[in-house]
C-alpha positions as CSV (number, residue, x, y, z in Angstrom):
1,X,-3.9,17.6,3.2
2,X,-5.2,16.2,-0.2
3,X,-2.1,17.9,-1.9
4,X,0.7,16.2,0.1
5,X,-0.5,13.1,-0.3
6,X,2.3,12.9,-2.1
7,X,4.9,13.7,0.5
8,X,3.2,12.0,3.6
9,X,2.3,8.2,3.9
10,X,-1.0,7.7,1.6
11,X,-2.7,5.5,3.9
12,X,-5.9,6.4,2.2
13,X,-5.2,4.9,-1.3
14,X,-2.6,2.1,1.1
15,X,-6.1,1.0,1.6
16,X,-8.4,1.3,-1.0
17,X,-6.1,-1.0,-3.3
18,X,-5.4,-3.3,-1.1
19,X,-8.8,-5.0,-1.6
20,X,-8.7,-4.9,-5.1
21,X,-5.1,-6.9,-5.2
22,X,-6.2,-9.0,-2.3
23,X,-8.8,-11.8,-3.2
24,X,-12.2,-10.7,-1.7
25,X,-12.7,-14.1,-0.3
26,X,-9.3,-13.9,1.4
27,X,-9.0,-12.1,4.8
28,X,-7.3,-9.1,5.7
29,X,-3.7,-10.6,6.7
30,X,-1.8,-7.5,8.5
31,X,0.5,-5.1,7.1
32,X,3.3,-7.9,6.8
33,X,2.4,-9.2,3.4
34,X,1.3,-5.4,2.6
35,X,4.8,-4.4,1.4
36,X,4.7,-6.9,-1.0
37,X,1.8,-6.6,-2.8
38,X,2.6,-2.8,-3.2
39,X,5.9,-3.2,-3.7
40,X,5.5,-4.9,-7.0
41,X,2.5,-1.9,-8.0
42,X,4.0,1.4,-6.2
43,X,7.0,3.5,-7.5
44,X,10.1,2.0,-4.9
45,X,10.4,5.8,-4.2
46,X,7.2,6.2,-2.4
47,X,7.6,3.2,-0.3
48,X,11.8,3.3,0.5
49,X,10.7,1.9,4.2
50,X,7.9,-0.6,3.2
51,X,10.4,-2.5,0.7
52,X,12.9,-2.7,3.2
């Protein structure tokens, strides 16, 4: 599964950066202000839904 990370949702790195854009001393807010955050980082091509 490690080689179509590509082609699948990476939830696994979705996750890992998430704390590192987040503040630490800010909670986890859900997945609503998610799209955002990655939107301005990841390639528009891997998240075509999220930006929506």
């Amino acid at each position: 599964m490690a080689k179509g990370e590509d082609s699948t949702f990476p939830s696994e790195s979705y996750f890992k950066v998430l704390p590192k854009i987040d503040s630490p001393k800010k909670p986890m807010k859900p997945t609503k202000s998610v799209p955002s955050l990655l939107g301005s980082i990841l390639d528009p091509k891997i998240y075509p839904s999220v930006l929506e």
